[in-house]
C-alpha positions in Angstrom: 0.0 0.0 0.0 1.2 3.5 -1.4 0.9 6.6 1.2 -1.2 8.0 -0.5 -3.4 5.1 0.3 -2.8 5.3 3.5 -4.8 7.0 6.4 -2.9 9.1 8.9 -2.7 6.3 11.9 -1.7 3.5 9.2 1.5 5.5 8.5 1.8 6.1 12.2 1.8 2.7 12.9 4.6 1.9 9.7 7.0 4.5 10.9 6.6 3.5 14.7 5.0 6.7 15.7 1.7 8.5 16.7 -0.6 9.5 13.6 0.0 13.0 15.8 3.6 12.9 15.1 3.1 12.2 10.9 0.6 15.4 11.0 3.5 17.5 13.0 6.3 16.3 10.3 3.8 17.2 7.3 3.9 20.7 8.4 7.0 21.1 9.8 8.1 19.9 6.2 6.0 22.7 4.6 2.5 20.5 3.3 -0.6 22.4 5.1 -1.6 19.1 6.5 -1.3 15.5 5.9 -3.9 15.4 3.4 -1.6 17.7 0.8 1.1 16.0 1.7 -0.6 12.6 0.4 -2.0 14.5 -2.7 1.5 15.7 -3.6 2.7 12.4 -3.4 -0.2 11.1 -5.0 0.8 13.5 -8.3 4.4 13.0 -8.2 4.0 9.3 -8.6 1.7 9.3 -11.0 2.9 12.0 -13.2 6.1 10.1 -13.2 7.2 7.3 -15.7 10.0 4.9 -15.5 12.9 6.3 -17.3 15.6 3.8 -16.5 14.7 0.7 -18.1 18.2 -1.1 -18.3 17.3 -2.2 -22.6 17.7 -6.3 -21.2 17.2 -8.3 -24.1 17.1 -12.2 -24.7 19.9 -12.8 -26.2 22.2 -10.1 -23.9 25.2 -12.2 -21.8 25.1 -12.4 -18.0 27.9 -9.9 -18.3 25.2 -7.3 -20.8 22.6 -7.6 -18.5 24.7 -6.6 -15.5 26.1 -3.5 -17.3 22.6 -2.5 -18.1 21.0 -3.1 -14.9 24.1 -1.5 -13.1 24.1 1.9 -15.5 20.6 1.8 -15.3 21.0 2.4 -11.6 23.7 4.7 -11.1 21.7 6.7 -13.9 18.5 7.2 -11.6 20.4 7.8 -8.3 22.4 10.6 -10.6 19.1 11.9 -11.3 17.2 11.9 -8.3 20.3 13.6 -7.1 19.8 16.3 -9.3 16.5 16.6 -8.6 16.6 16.9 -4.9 15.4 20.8 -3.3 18.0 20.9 -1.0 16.4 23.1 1.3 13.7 20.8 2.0 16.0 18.3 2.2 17.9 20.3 5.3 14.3 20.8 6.4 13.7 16.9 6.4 17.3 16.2 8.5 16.5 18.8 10.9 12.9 17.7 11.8 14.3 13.8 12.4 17.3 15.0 14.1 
């Protein structure tokens, strides 16, 4: 199950805290409330399509497929680096700190 799925004590309960405590991190985050945080999420993921498909085809050598798979990863950790808001990620370290 997704977040956005999810109601407020469910992700409590998953991250081993008070459905009090994921409302609190929401805002201190900058969402409004847990609600636009889940509808956020709820966009990004599904205006997002999967961009690193490693090209595996029959026929490729154990040796291929492992290049593939391997650049196919370093290419999305590259890219979510790049896409990262720094500032809210600061935001994020402090609040769990």
């Amino acid at each position: 199950m997704s977040i956005p799925e999810l109601k407020v004590a469910e992700l409590g309960k998953k991250a081993g805290v008070a459905g009090s405590a994921v409302i609190r991190f929401c805002k201190k985050i900058g969402f409004m409330s847990f609600a636009d945080m889940k509808l956020r999420v709820a966009v990004e993921l599904t205006s997002q399509e999967y961009p690193y498909s490693p090209g595996v085809h029959k026929g490729d050598s154990v040796e291929t497929v492992a290049d593939k798979v391997f650049a196919s990863g370093v290419k999305a950790l590259r890219d979510t680096s790049k896409m990262l808001d720094k500032t809210v990620l600061a935001r994020l370290v402090e609040a769990v700190s």
